[in-house]
C-alpha positions in Angstrom: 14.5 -81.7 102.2 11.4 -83.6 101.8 11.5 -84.1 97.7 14.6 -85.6 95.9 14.8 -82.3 92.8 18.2 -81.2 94.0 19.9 -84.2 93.2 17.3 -85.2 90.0 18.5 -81.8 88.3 21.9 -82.7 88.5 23.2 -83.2 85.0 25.0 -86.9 85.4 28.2 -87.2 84.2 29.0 -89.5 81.0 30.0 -92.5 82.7 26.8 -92.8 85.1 24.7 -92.9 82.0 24.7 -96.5 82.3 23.3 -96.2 86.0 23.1 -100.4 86.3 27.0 -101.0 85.9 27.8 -97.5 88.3 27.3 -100.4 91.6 28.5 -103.3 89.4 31.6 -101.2 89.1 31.6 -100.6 93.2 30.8 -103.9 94.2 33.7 -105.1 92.1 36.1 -102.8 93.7 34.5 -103.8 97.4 34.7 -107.3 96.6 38.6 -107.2 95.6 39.2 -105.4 98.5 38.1 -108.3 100.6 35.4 -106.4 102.7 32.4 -108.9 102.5 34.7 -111.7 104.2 33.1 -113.2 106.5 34.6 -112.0 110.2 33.9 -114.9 112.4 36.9 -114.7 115.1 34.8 -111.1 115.5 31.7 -112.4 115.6 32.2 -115.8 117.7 33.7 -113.2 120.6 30.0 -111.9 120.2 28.2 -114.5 120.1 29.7 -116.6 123.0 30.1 -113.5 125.4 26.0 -112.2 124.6 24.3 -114.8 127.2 27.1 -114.7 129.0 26.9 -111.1 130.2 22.9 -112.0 130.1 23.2 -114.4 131.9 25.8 -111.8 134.6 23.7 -109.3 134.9 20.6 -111.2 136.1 23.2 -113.1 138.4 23.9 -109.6 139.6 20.4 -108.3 139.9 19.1 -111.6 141.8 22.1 -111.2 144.5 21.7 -107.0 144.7 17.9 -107.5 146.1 15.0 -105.6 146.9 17.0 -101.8 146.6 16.6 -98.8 144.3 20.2 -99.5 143.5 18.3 -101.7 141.3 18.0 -98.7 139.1 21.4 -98.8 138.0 21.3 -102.9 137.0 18.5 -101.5 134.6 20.5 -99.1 133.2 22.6 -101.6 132.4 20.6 -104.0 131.4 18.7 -101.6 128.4 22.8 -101.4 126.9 23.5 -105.1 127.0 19.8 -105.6 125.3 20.3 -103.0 122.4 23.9 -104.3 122.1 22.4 -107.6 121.1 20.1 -106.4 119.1 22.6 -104.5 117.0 24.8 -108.3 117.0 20.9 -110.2 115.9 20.8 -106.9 113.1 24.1 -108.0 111.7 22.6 -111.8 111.8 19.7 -110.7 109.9 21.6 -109.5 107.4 23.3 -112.3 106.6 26.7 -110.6 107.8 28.0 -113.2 110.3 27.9 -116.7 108.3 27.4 -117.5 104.7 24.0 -120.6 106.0 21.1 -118.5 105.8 19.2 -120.8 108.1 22.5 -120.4 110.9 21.8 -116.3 110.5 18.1 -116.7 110.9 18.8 -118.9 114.3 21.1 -117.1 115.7 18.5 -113.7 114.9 16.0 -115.7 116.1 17.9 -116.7 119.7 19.1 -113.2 120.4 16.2 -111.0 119.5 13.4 -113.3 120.8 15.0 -115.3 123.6 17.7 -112.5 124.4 15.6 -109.1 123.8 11.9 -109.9 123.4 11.8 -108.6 120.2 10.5 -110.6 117.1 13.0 -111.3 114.9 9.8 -112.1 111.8 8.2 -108.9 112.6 11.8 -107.2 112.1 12.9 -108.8 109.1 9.4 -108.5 107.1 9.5 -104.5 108.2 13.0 -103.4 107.9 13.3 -106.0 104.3 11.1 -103.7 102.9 12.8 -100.2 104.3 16.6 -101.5 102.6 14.7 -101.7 99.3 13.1 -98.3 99.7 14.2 -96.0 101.9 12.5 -93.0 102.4 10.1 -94.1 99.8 6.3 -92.8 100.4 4.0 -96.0 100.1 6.9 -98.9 100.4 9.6 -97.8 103.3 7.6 -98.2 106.6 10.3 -96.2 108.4 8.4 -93.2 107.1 4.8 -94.5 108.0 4.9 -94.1 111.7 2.0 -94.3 114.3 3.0 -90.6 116.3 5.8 -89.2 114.1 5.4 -87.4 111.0 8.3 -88.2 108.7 6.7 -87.3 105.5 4.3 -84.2 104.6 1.9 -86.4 103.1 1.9 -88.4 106.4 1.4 -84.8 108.6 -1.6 -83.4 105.8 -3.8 -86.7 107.1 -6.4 -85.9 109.1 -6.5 -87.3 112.7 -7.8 -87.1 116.6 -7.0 -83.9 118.5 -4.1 -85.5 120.3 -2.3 -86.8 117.7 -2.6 -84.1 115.7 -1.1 -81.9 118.8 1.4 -84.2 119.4 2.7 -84.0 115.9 2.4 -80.2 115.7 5.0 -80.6 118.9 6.8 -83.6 117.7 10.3 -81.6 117.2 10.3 -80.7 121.1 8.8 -84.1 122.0 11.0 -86.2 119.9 13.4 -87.1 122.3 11.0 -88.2 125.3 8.8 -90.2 122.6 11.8 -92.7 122.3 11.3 -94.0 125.9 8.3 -95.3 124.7 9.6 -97.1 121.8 11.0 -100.1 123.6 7.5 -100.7 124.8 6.0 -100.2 121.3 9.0 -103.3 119.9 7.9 -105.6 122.4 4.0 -104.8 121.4 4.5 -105.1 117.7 6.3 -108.7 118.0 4.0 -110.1 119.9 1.5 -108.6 118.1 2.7 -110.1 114.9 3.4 -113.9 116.3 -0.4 -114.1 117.4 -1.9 -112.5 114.4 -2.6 -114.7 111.9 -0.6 -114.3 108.7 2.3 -115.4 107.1 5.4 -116.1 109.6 8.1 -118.7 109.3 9.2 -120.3 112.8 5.7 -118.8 114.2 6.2 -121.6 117.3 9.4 -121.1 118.0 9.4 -117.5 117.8 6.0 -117.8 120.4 8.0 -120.3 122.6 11.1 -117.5 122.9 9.1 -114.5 123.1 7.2 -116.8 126.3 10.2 -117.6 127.9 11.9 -114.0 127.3 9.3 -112.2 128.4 7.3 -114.3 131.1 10.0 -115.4 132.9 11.7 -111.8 132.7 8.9 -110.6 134.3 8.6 -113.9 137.0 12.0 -112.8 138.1 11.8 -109.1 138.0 8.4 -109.4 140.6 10.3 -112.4 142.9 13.4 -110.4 143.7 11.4 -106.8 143.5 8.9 -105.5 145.4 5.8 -104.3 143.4 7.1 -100.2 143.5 10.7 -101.0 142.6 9.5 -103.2 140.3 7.7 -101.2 137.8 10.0 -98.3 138.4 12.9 -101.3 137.7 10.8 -101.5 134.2 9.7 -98.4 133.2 13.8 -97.7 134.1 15.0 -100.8 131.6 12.3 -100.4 128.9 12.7 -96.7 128.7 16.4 -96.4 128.0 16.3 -99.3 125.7 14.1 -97.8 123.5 15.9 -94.4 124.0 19.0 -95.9 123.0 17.2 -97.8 120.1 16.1 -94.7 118.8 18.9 -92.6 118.9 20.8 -95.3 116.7 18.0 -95.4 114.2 17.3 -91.9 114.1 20.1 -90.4 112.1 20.5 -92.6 109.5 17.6 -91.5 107.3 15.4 -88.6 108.9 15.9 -85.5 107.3 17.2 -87.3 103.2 15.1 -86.6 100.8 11.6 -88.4 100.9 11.1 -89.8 97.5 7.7 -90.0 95.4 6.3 -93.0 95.2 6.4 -93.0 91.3 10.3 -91.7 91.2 12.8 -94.4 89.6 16.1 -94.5 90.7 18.8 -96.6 89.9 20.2 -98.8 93.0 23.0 -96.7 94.2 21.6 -93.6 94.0 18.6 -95.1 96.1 20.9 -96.0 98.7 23.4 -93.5 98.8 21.0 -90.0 98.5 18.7 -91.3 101.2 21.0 -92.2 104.1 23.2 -90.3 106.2 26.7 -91.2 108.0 27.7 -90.0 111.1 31.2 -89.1 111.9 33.0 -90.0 114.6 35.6 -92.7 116.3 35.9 -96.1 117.0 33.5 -96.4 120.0 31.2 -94.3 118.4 30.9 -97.6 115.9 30.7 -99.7 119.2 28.1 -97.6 120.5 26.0 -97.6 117.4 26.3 -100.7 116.3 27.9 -100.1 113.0 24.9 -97.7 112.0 26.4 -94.8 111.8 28.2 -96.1 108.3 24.4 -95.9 106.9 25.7 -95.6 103.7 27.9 -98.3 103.0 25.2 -101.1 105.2 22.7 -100.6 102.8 24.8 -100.8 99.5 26.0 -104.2 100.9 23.9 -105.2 104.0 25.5 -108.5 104.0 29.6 -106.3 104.7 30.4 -107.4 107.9 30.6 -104.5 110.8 34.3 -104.5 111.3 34.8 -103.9 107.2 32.6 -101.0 107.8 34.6 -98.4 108.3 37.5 -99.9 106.0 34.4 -99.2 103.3 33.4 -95.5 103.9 36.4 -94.0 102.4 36.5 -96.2 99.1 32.3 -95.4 98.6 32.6 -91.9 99.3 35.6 -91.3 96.6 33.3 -93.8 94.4 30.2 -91.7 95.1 32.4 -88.1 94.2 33.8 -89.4 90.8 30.1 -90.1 90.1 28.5 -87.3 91.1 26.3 -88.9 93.8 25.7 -86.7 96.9 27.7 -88.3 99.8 26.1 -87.2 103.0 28.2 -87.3 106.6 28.2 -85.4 109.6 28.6 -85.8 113.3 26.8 -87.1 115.7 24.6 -84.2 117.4 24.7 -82.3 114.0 22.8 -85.6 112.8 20.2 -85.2 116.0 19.9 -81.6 115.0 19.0 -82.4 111.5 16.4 -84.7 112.6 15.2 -82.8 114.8 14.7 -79.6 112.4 13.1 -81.9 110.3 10.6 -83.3 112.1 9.2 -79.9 113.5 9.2 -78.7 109.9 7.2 -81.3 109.0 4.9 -81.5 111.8 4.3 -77.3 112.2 5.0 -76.7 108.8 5.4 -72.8 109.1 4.4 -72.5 112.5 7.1 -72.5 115.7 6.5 -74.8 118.2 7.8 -72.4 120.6 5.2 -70.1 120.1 2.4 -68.9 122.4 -0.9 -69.6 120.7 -2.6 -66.8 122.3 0.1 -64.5 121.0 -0.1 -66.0 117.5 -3.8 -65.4 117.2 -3.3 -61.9 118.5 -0.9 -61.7 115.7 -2.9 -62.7 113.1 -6.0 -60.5 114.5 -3.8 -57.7 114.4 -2.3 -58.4 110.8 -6.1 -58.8 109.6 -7.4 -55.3 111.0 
């Protein structure tokens, strides 16, 4: 599923051959249905509880003590951070108020003073991923440092362990995530030092100091050095576990699109993301990204409207002959998965003994 020619061959029906007024027709509908009201009894309950439970749970880890119990608090603590950053996603997007500069503050106070994660890294990276997704060259979703999303990306030529990891990457998928809350915190503070453009470069510095210096202070005073680093390894791990299995299924496993392929808007958005099925806490527990579809025709739809949305788009997307794609949950991971592996092995299986193989190939030779 790495090219976009199933859905290209499709014959259009007549009244998508004005592909410009097939969204204007869909945002019209959305609109009258009220879903990109603004929800702020919703998101004032967020905002005011967020450093409250913050502010809890360190309360809670300074009077527990020196104890592997500890373990537990991190546990915690990696939900309540990814929670946040789903609520400064939905900032970002302009979702909870209609002042741009009160979304970018309140992005800006819970991903770098909350999380540790910059919120102008984020927006310059992911901006570009809404307008392409899955596109070779622009969506940087696709361009990642182990993973092979693309076949283009897994043809490159690189060191022996890179190359082995992403000949494995399908099996090793899973356990590269707990590395990935490491990697956010690296690639925001790499981008507040690096020269460059950045808006807010001071005050994104002065949060990141305080988040992550004095996280760190407090972690080392209350911890001894062992149940320290285990505390982090714990808390950084899961965070960027459960980051990555929110991400994941959204767009892994569309179609990949050439870099020279025009499409018109909604069939860039709808073809290249994925929905996953499921209930109400699945929502809560995803952040609202599992309703891929419907965020990135109007990323500004606040959550709650989400799910109000996905049954209007999908009946919108049938009439117009534009694949709909939604499964569940471990189908999703599945997907990926397969993917992934296919990418990185190509025609090879991952599960198989390379001495074996050889002798294989030696035999089909003679």
């Amino acid at each position: 599923m790495d090219g976009i020619r199933p859905t290209t061959r499709r014959r259009p029906p007549d009244n998508a051959s004005r592909p410009s007024s097939t969204f204007t027709e869909l945002s019209q509908q959305v609109r009258g249905l009220g879903l990109l009201h603004r929800r702020y009894g919703y998101y004032w309950t967020k905002l005011i509880a967020a450093p409250l439970i913050v502010a809890g749970c360190l309360f809670a880890f300074a009077w527990i003590g020196d104890t592997w119990w500890q373990l537990f608090t991190a546990a915690v603590l990696a939900v309540v951070f990814t929670q946040i950053a789903f609520l400064g996603h939905d900032a970002a997007h302009r979702q909870i108020f209609v002042s741009g500069r009160w979304n970018d503050w309140v992005s800006l106070i819970l991903g770098d003073l909350l999380v540790g994660m910059s919120y102008g890294w984020w927006q310059h990276k992911h901006t570009r991923h809404h307008a392409n997704p899955n596109r070779i060259g622009s969506d940087p979703d696709i361009e990642l440092p182990v993973i092979a999303v693309s076949p283009e990306a897994a043809r490159r030529h690189h060191g022996v362990v890179l190359t082995w990891l992403r000949g494995h990457q399908g099996v090793l998928f899973f356990p590269i995530l707990l590395f990935e809350g490491l990697s956010l915190h690296a690639s925001s503070l790499r981008r507040v030092v690096v020269p460059g453009r950045l808006e807010r470069r001071w005050a994104e510095i002065a949060f990141l100091s305080v988040r992550m210096i004095g996280y760190l202070v407090l972690v080392f005073i209350v911890l001894s050095p062992g149940v320290a680093f285990v505390f982090l390894a714990v808390q950084l791990g899961l965070f960027g576990f459960y980051m990555g299995i929110a991400f994941a299924p959204n767009h892994k496993g569309m179609p990949v699109v050439p870099r020279d392929m025009t499409l018109d808007f909604l069939r860039r958005q709808v073809v290249m993301s994925r929905n996953v099925r499921g209930s109400r806490f699945l929502d809560i527990a995803m952040g609202g990204l599992n309703f891929q579809v419907e965020h990135h025709l109007f990323p500004s739809m606040p959550r709650p409207h989400l799910r109000r949305a996905a049954p209007v788009i999908a009946e919108y997307c049938r009439a117009h002959g534009v694949p709909y794609t939604q499964v569940g949950l471990f189908t999703s991971y599945a997907i990926v998965v397969r993917y992934i592996n296919r990418v990185g092995l190509g025609e090879r299986d991952v599960f198989t003994c390379p001495l074996v193989e050889q002798r294989n190939i030696g035999a089909a030779v003679a």
